[in-house]
C-alpha positions as CSV (number, residue, x, y, z in Angstrom):
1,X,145.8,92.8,63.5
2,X,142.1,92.4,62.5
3,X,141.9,89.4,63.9
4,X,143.0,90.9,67.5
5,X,140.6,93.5,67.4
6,X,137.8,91.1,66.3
7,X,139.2,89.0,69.5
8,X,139.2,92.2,71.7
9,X,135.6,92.9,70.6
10,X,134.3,89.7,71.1
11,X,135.9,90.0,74.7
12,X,134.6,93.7,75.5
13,X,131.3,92.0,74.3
14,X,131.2,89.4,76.8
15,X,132.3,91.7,79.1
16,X,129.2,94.2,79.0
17,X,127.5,91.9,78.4
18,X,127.6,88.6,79.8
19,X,125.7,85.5,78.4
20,X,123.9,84.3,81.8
21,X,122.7,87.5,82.7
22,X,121.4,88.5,79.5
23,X,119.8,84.9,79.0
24,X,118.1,85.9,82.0
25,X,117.3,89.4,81.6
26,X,115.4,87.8,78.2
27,X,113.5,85.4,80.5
28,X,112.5,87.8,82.7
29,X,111.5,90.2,79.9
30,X,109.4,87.5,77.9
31,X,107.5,86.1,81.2
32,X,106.7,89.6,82.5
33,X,106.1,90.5,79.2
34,X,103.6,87.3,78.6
35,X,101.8,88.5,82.0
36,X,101.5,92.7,81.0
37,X,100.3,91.4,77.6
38,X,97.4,89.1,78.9
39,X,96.3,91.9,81.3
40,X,96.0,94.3,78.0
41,X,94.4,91.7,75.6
42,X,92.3,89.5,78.1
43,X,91.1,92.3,80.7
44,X,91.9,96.0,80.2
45,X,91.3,96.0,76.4
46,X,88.1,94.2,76.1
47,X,86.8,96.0,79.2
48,X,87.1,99.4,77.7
49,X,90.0,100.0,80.4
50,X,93.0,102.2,79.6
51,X,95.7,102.2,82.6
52,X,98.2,104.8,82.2
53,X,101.9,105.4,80.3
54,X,102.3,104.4,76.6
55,X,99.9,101.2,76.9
56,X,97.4,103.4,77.8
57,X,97.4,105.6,74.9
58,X,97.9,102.5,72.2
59,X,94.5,101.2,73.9
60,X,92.9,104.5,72.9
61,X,94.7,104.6,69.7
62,X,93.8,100.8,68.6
63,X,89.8,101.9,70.1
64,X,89.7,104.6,67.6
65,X,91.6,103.0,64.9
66,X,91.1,98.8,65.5
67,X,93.3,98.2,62.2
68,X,96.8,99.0,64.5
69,X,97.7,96.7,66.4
70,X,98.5,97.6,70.1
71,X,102.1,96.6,70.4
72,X,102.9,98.2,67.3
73,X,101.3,101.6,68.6
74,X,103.4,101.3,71.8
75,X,106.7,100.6,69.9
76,X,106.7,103.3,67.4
77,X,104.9,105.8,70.5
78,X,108.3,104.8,72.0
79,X,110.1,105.4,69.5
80,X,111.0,109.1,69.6
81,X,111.6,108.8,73.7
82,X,114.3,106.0,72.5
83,X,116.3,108.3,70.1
84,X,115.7,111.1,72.9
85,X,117.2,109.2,75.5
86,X,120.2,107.5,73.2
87,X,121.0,111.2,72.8
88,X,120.7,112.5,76.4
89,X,121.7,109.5,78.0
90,X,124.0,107.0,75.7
91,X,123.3,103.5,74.9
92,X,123.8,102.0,78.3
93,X,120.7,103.8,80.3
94,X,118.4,102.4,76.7
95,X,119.8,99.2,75.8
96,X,118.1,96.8,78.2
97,X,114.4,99.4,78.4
98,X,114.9,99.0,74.6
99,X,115.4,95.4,74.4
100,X,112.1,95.1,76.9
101,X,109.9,97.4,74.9
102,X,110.3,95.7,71.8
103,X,110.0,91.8,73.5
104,X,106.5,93.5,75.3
105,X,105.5,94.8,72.3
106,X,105.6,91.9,70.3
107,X,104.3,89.7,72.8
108,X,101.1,91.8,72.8
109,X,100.6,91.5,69.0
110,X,100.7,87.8,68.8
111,X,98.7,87.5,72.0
112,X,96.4,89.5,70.5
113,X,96.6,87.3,67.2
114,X,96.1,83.7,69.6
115,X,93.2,85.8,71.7
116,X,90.6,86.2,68.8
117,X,91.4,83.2,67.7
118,X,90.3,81.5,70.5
119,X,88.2,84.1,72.0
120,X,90.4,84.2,75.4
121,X,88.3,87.6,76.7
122,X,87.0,88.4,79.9
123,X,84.1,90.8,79.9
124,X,82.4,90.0,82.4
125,X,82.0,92.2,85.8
126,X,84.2,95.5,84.8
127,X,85.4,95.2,88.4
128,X,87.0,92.0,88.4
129,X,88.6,93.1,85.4
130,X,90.4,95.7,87.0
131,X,91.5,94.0,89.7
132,X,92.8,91.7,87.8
133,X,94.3,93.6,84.8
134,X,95.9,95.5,87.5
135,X,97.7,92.3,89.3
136,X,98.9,91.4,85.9
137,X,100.3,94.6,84.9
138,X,102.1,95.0,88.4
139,X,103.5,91.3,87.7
140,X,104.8,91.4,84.5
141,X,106.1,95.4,85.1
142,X,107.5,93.6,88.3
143,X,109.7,91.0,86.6
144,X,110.9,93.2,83.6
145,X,111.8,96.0,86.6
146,X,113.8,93.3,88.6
147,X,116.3,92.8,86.1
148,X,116.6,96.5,85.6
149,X,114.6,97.3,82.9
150,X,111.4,99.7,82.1
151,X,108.9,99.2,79.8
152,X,110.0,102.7,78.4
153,X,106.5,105.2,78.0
154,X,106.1,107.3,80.7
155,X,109.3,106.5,82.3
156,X,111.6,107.5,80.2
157,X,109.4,111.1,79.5
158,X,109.5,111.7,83.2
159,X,113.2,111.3,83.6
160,X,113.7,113.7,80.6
161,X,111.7,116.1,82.2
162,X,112.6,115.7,85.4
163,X,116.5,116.9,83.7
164,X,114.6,120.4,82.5
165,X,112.7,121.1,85.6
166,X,115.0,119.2,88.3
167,X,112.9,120.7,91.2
168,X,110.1,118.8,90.1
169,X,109.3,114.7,92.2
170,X,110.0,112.2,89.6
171,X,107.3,110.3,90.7
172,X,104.8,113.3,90.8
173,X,105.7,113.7,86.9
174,X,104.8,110.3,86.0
175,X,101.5,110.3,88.0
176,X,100.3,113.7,86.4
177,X,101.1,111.8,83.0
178,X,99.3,108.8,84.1
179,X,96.4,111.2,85.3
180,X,96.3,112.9,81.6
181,X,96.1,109.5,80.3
182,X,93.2,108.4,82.5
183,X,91.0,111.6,81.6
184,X,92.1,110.8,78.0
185,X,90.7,107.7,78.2
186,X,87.1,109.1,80.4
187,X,86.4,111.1,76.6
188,X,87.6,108.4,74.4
189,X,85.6,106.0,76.3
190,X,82.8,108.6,76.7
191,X,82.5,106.8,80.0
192,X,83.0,108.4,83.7
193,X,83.1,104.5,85.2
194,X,86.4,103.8,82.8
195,X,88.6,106.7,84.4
196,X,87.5,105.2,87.5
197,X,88.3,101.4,86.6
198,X,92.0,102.8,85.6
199,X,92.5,104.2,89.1
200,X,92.1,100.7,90.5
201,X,94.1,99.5,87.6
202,X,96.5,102.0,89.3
203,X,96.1,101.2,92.5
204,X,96.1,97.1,92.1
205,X,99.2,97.1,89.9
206,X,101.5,99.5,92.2
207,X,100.5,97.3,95.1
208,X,101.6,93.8,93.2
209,X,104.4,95.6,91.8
210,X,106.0,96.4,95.4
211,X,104.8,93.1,96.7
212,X,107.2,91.3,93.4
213,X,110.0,93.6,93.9
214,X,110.4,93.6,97.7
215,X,107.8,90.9,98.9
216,X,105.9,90.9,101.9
217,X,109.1,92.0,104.3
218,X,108.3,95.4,105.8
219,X,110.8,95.8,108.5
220,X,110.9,99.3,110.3
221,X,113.6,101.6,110.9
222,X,114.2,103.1,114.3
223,X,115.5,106.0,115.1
224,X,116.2,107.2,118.6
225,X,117.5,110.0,120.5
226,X,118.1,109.5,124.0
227,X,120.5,111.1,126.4
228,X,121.2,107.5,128.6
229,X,122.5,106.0,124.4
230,X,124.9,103.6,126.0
231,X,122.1,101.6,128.2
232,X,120.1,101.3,125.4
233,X,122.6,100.0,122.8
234,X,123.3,97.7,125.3
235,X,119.7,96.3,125.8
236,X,119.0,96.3,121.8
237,X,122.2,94.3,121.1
238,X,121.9,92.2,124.1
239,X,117.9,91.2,123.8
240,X,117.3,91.5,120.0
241,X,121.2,91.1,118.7
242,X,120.9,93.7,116.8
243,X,123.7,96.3,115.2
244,X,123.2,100.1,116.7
245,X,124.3,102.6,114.7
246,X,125.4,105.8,116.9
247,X,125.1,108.9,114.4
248,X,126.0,113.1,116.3
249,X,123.0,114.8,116.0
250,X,122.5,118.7,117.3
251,X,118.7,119.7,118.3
252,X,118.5,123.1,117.0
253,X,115.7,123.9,119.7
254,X,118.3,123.9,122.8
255,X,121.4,123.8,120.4
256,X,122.6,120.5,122.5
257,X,125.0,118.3,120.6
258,X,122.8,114.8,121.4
259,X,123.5,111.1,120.0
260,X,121.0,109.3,117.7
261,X,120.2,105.5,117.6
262,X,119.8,103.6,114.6
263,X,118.6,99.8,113.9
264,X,116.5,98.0,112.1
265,X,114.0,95.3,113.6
266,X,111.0,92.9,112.4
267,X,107.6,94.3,112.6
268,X,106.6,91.9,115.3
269,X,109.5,93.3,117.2
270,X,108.7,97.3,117.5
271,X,106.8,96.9,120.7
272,X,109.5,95.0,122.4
273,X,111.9,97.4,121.5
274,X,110.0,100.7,122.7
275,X,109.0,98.9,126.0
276,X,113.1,98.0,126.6
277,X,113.9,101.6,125.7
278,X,111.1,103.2,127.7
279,X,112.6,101.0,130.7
280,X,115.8,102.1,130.5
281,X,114.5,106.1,129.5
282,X,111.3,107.4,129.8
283,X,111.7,110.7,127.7
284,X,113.5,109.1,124.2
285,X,112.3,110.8,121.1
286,X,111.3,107.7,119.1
287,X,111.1,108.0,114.9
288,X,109.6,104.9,113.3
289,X,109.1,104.2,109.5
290,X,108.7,101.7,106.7
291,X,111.5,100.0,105.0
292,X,111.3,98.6,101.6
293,X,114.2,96.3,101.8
294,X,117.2,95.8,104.5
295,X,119.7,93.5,103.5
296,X,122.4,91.6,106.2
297,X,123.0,90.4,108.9
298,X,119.8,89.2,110.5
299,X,117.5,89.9,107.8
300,X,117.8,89.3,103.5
301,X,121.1,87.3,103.2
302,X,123.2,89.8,100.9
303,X,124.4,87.8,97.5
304,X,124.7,88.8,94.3
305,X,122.3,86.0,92.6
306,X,119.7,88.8,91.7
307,X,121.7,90.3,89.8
308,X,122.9,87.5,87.7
């Protein structure tokens, strides 16, 4: 009997859990970890440069108090969000942001450890710094956020918050945290030019994060209302073999039940596309907008080797 179990555990393990993916997820957590680390120890740190979240408040913390080691300060800083979220959440929304956190924050120590050694600092132009401390941060943050993961901090606060105040942007919670953490830093520092070297910290690192996480493909989204919808499915499939999505709409302005067009094209394609529908009708109403990522036919072939 106990050996069944002890088979059925192993299984459910495996299961959950299985070997290539988390050999992997570690990859992925150690390289992007290497990359976040050197932006802390080689450019932010040194520079007097505190980005925002949980790093940021260890920088401050090991300014004030040199002894602690930064990784340690952003472990045990994480520590009560961890138990927090094991609570709320269970052990399946933590495990891997866990598992990242602690990886990151060793990785920083014993960076930290080879940097003196060697004296691997740049403190030079402050600017430079920045820009890139910021590209690093938005790397390594990149790779540990492909495989699922966060580097816990703000994060994981904003999404308990966000379950007490609901109403409140996710993303607007995080940056107000980010934004306490930057003024922190302007009095810490004692330095007006610091808060401002964090905001392109800011700035720099959500730009490389996007650009790791959904590359350089910003395909637009159409959407079109026009009353002659058959003629100009028929010159969108028939010039740029595209699938058109035909969705009921109602214009509350003249309560008319109308159809709406939907497809996705390349960039270099928008202009085509309004010029074909402006030839078929010259009164559409024309919505166009950014797309992070499409996936199918005619654009990101959809697998599942990401995910692996």
């Amino acid at each position: 009997m106990k050996k069944k179990d002890c088979s059925n555990f192993i299984s459910d393990l495996r299961r959950d859990f299985p070997p290539k993916t988390v050999a992997l997820d570690l990859l992925c957590y150690i390289v992007g970890g290497f990359c976040y680390a050197a932006a802390v120890n080689i450019f932010n740190s040194p520079n007097s440069i505190a980005q925002g979240g949980a790093t940021g408040i260890a920088i401050l913390i090991n300014y004030i108090f040199p002894v602690l080691p930064i990784g340690t300060i952003l472990f045990l800083i994480n520590i009560p969000l961890f138990v927090a979220s094991f609570i709320k959440y269970g052990k399946n929304f933590i495990m891997k942001t866990f598992t990242a956190t602690l990886i990151l924050s060793a990785i920083i120590d014993i960076q930290e450890i080879v940097i003196s050694k060697y004296n691997i600092i740049y403190t030079g132009d402050r600017l430079l710094a920045a820009l890139f401390g910021g590209a690093l941060c938005g790397l390594g943050l990149g790779i540990v956020f492909s495989r699922g993961a966060t580097t816990g901090g703000t994060d994981i606060l904003g999404k308990l918050i966000k379950s007490a105040v609901p109403y409140v942007p996710m993303g607007r919670l995080v940056m107000i945290m980010d934004l306490c953490v930057v003024c922190m830093a302007g009095v810490v520092y004692k330095s007006i030019e610091s808060m401002l070297y964090a905001v392109i910290v800011f700035f720099v690192s959500g730009r490389t994060l996007d650009f790791v996480l959904y590359g350089t493909d910003r395909n637009k989204l159409l959407l079109i209302i026009t009353e002659k919808y058959d003629e100009v499915t028929e010159v969108l499939r028939s010039n740029f073999y595209r699938g058109v999505t035909v969705v009921n709409v109602e214009n509350t302005y003249d309560k008319q039940n109308k159809k709406m067009l939907l497809t996705a094209v390349h960039p270099n394609e928008v202009a085509k596309v309004k010029k074909m529908v402006l030839s078929v009708d010259p009164r559409p109403f024309i919505i166009i907008t950014d797309s992070t990522e499409i996936r199918g036919q005619g654009f990101k072939p959809l697998d599942n080797k990401d995910e692996m």
